[in-house]
C-alpha positions as CSV (number, residue, x, y, z in Angstrom):
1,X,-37.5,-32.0,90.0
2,X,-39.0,-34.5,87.8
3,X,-36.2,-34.9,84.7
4,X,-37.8,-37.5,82.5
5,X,-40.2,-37.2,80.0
6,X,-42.0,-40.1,81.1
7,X,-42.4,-38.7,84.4
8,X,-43.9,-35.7,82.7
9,X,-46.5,-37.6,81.0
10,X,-48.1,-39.2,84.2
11,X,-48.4,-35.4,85.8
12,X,-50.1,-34.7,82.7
13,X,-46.9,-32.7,81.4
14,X,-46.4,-30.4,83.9
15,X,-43.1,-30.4,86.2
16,X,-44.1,-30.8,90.0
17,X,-41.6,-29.2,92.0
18,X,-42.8,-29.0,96.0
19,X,-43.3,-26.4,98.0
20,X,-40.4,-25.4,100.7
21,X,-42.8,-23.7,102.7
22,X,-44.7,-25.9,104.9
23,X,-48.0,-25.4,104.8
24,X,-49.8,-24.4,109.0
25,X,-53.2,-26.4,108.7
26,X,-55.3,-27.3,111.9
27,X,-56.8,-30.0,111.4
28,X,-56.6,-33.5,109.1
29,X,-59.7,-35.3,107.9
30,X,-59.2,-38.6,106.5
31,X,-61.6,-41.6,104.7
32,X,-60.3,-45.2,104.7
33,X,-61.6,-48.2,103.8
34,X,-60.6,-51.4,106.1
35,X,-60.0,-54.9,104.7
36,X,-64.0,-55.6,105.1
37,X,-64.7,-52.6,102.8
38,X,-66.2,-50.4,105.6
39,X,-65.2,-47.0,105.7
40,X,-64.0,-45.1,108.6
41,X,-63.7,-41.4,109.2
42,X,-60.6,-40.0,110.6
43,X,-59.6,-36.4,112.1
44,X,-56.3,-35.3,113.4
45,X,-55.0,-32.3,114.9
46,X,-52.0,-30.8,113.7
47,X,-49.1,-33.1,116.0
48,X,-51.6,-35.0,117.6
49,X,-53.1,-38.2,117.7
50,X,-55.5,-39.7,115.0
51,X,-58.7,-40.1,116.5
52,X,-62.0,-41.7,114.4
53,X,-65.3,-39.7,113.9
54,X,-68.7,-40.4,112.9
55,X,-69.8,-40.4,109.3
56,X,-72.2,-37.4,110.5
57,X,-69.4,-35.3,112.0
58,X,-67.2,-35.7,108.8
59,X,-70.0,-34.7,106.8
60,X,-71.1,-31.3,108.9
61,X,-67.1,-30.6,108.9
62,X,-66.8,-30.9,105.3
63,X,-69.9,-29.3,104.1
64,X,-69.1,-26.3,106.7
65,X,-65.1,-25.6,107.2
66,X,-62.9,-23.7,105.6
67,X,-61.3,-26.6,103.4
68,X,-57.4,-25.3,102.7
69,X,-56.2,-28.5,100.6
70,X,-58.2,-31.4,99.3
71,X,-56.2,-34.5,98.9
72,X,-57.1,-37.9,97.2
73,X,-54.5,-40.6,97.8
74,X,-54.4,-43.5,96.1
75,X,-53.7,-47.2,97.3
76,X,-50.3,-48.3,98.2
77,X,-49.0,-51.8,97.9
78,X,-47.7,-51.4,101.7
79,X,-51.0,-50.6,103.8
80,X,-53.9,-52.8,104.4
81,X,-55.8,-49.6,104.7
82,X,-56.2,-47.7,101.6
83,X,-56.7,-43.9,101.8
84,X,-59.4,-42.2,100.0
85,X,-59.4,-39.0,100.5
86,X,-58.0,-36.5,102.7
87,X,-58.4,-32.8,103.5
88,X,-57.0,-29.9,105.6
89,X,-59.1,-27.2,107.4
90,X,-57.5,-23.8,108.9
């Protein structure tokens, strides 16, 4: 649990406490951008491999699935690849 009241502040006041369910998704879908700006589409099965997609596959799944979670993920310090967005189909 988040104790401070700074920490508060950056989750616009509300405590985040995570799930301890897991969450069963199917699949992973996944936009990057590389070091030459490009993006690149991702999907990966739930404990399996990441394997790249086309931009028109990405778009049919996301205009079509059954979209469980949407994630946006901002840019860490550590990767040279930096995670736009992410989202989980069942």
């Amino acid at each position: 649990m988040l104790e401070t009241d700074k920490d508060r502040t950056r989750y616009g006041g509300i405590t985040y406490v995570p799930s301890p369910v897991s969450v069963m998704y199917k699949e992973t879908y996944s936009i990057e951008v590389n070091k030459s700006g490009r993006l690149q589409y991702y999907k990966q099965s739930y404990s399996k491999k990441r394997t790249r997609i086309t931009k028109t596959e990405f778009s049919k799944i996301y205009n079509s699935s059954r979209i469980m979670a949407i994630e946006p993920v901002q840019n860490t310090a550590k990767s040279n690849n930096h995670f736009l967005l992410r989202f989980f189909t069942y």
